[in-house]
C-alpha positions, -999 to +999 in steps of 0.1 A: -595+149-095-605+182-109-571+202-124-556+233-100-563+268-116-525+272-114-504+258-146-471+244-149-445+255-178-425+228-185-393+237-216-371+209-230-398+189-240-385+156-256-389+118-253-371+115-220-372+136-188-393+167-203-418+149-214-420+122-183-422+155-160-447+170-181-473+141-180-464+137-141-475+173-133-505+166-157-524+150-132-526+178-109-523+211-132-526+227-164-493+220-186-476+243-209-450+228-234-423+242-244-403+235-278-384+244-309-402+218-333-437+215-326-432+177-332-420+172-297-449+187-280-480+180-303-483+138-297-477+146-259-500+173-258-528+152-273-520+120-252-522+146-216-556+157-232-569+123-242-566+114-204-584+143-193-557+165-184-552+195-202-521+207-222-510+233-251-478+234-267-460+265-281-435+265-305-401+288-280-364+291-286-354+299-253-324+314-261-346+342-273-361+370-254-387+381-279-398+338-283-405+336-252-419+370-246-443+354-272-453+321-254-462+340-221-484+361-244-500+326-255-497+313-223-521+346-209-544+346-239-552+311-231-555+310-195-561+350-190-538+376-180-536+364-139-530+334-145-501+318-118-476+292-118-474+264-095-443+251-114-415+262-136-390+234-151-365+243-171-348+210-194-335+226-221-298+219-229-279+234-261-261+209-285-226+202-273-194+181-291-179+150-273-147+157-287-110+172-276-111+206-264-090+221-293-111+200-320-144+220-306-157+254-327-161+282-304-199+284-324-200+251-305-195+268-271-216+300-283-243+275-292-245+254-256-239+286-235-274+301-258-294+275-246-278+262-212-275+295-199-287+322-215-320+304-222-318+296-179-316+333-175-342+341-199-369+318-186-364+324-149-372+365-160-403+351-183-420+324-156-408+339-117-437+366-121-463+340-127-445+319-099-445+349-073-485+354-086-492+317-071-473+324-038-503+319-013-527+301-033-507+269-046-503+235-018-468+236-024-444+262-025-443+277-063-413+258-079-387+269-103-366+235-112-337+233-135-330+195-143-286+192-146-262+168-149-234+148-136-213+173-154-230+203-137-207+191-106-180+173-124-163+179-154-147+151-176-126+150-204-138+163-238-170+174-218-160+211-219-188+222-246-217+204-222-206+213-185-198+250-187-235+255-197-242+234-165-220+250-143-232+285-158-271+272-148-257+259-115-248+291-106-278+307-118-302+281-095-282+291-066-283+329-061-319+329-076-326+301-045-312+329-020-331+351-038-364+344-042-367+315-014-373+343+010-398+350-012-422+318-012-406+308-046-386+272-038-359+273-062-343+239-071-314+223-090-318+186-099-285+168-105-292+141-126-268+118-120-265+095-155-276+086-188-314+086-194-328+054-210-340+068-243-335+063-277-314+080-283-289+076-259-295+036-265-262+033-285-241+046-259-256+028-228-253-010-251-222-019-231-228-006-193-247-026-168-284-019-159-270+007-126-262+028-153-289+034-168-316+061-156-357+058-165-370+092-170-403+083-155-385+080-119-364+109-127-399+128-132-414+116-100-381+131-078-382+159-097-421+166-091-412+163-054-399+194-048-369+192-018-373+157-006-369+147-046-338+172-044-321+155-015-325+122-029-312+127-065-283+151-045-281+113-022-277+094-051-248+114-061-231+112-027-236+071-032-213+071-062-191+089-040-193+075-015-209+098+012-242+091+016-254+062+035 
């Protein structure tokens, strides 16, 4: 199946959910990873490409105006200056402390907030021009997806350095949905309800049974489909709560 002229842009790229999304949106578009190290995008970029697809990574702090002022300059010198989105998804999340609230730096907070939602703010000014350019021309509806987290909805103890980014990009998702919706651009907020299975997050996941653990290649596919992927990962919520049925 020959790849749409449109690309997706896909930041947070790591083992888990960025990088499952990224290879699911590989089989119908360009891909555009998005990174600090250029470790977690180069071995994913030349898998997508060994299968035909086509993928480049560049090396963005999202935090930072001026980096990603720089990767939509790559992103146009590779795919020329029209090029349009079909799909902006932003993953990033800052570093954040499990620990009590007065045990937490405030460079802690500073640090989170950078990335969580400053960096949500700073890509949705970067990518919504080249989503707005593929109004018209894409199947779908453009997309602009930020993946969150139980704790965008819910805040536990000793979470307070995680969730206030989440809440902040919550909020963010919401009045650029009544924004832009009108539009043509779909703007969604994925609550990802759990732990993802990864590596990293092994250690925590040893003890809890197999419900609570979340594969990031099914978190890519409800992500990749738009509002009926929305309303189910918002379902599976509800479940836990007991309101959907």
């Amino acid at each position: 199946m020959p790849l749409s002229k449109l690309i997706a842009i896909v930041a947070g790229v790591g083992p888990g959910t960025g990088a499952s999304v990224a290879r699911k949106f590989s089989s119908h578009y360009p891909v555009v990873l998005l990174a600090r190290k250029p470790e977690n995008y180069e071995g994913l970029a030349k898998e997508i490409n060994s299968a035909g697809g086509k993928a480049i990574g560049i090396s963005t702090d999202v935090s930072s105006k001026d980096s990603l002022a720089k990767a939509v300059e790559g992103i146009k010198q590779e795919f020329g200056q029209d090029v349009a989105a079909a799909a902006a998804i932003f993953n990033a999340s800052g570093p954040f402390m499990r620990k009590p609230f007065l045990e937490i730096p405030a460079e802690t907070f500073s640090s989170s907030l950078d990335v969580s939602a400053m960096g949500g703010i700073l890509f949705s000014q970067s990518f919504l021009p080249l989503l707005l350019k593929g109004v018209g021309s894409s199947e779908h509806p453009p997309s602009l997806i930020f993946t969150g987290a139980t704790a965008s909805v819910k805040s536990n103890a000793q979470m307070a350095s995680f969730s206030t980014g989440k809440w902040a990009l919550r909020a963010l998702s919401q009045s650029l949905a009544r924004e832009f919706g009108p539009q043509g651009v779909h703007v969604a907020h994925a609550i990802i309800d759990g732990v993802i299975d990864i590596p990293r997050t092994r250690e925590w996941l040893k003890d809890m049974p197999a419900e609570a653990k979340l594969s990031a290649d099914a978190v890519s596919i409800l992500v990749s489909m738009g509002r009926k992927g929305e309303r189910l990962i918002k379902c599976r919520l509800r479940m836990i709560t007991g309101g959907c049925m």
